[in-house]
N, C-alpha and C positions, 0 to 999 in steps of 0.2 A: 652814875653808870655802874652797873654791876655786871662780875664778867663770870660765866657761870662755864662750867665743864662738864659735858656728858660721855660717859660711860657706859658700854651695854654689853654683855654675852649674852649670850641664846642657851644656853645650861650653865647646869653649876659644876659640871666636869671644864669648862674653860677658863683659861686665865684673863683679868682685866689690868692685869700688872704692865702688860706689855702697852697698852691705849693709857696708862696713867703716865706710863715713862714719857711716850711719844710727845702728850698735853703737855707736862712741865717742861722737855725741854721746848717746845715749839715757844710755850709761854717764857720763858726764858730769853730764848733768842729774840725774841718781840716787846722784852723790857715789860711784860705783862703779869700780874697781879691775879690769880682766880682765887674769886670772892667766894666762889659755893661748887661743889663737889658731887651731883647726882650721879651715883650710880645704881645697877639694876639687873638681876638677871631674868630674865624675858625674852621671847622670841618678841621678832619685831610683827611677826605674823598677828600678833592676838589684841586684841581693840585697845583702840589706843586711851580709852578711858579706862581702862586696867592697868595702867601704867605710868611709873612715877612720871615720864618724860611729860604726862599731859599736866600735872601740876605746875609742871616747871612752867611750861607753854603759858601756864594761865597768871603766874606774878611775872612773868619779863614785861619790862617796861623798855620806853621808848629812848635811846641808845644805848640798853644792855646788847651783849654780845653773849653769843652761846658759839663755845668749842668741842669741837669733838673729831674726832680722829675721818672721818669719813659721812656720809650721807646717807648711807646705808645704815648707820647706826640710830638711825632718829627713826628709819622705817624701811616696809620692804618694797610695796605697792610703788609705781610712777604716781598716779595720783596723790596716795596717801602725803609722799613728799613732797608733792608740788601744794597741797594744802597747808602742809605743816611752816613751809615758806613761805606762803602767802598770809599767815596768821602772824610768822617771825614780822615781814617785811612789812605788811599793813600797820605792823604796832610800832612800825622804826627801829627794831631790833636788827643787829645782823645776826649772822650764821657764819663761822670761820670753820674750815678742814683742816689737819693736820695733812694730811696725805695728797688730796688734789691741791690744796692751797686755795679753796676760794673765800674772798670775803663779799661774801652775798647782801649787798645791802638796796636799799630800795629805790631800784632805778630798774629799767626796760632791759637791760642786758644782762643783769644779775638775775632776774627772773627766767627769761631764755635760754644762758647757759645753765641753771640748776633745771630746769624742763628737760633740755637736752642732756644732761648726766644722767637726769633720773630712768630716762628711756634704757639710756644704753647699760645704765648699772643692773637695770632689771632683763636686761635680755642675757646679757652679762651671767647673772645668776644662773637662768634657766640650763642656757647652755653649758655651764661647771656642773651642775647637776646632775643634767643627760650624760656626761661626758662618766661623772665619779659615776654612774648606776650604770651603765656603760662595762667601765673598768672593771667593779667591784663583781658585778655578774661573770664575767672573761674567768677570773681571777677563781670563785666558787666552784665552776665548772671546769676548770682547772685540776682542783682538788686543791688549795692554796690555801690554811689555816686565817683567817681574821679576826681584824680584831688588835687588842693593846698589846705590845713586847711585854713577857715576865717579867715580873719585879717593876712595872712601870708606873703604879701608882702615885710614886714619889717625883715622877717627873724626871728624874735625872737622865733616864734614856736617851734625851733631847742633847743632853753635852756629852753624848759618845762621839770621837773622831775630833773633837772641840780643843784638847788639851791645852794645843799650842796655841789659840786663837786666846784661850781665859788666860792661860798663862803671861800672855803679852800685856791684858787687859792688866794685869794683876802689877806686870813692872811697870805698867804705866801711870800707876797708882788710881785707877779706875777704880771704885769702893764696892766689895761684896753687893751692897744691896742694889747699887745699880747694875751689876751684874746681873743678877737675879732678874730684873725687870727687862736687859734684857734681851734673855734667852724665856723669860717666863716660865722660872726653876722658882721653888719654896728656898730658905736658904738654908734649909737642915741639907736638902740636893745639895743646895752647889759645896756645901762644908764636905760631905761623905766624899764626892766629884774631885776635891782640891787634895783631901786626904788619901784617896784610893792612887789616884791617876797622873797629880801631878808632883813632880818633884821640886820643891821649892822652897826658897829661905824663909815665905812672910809666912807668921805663926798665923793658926785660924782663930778668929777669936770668937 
């Protein structure tokens, strides 16, 4: 059995630090072992034979396990996923979420509640969409500037008002790097973050 992890952003302005944290711990908490590490940045829109995920699809063997944070991450289409688990499920593989918690394995009801996710995750989508092109239009006609906060390249923007939340992290003896994954800060952020903002005994190393 081999237990494989997928990973995906849709650009490479996104973090996948935060879907790495999530995987280790779930795998953690499950006393689990990941054998192999695919990650990818891709929109899930673009064919799926462009895409590492269909390699992977094609060496899972029969009681590998593939994890990944969501269902969404594997594709975007209803169909698209309902195929993509019906190729998992035919082969004997399963399919584990970190987020909804399913473990989809090959039986009648694992196929109908990932049918029924994949309906409502894609209407789901549509309507976040109409809703941000919605907002973001209100917001233009407004006269409202868009777009990233100054100096935000670095991410650290993301731990303003945060202070007391890392600071606790930090006496809890919680480690920088899993900090960093997760707020999904680089750790040069969360260092400049610790040195500007907060007041504290632990040296940064």
């Amino acid at each position: 059995m081999t237990i494989y992890a997928y990973v995906r952003v849709s650009s490479a302005v996104q973090n996948e630090e935060n879907q790495h944290y999530e995987i280790e711990q779930f795998a953690t908490a499950n006393s689990l072992i990941i054998n192999e590490w695919i990650e990818e940045t891709i929109s899930s829109g673009k064919d799926l034979k462009k895409r590492k995920f269909n390699s992977l699809l094609k060496k899972m063997k029969k009681d590998d396990i593939l994890i990944t944070t969501e269902l969404s991450r594997i594709g975007r289409k209803s169909f698209e996923i309902m195929g993509i688990l019906y190729e998992c499920l035919n082969k004997g593989c399963q399919v584990w979420t970190t987020k909804e918690h399913y473990r989809l394995g090959n039986d009648l009801n694992s196929q109908i509640l990932a049918f029924a996710f994949s309906i409502s995750a894609t209407i789901e989508k549509e309507l976040i969409a109409a809703r941000t092109r919605e907002t973001l239009a209100r917001l233009k006609s407004a006269g409202v500037k868009l777009g990233r906060p100054f100096g935000s390249k670095n991410k650290s923007y993301k731990l303003e008002g945060k202070e007391k939340e890392i600071k606790d992290l930090l006496d809890k003896g919680i480690s920088k790097a899993n900090i960093c994954k997760m707020y999904g800060v680089h750790r040069s952020s969360l260092y400049h973050f610790i040195k500007r903002s907060i007041s504290s005994s632990q040296p940064v190393q």
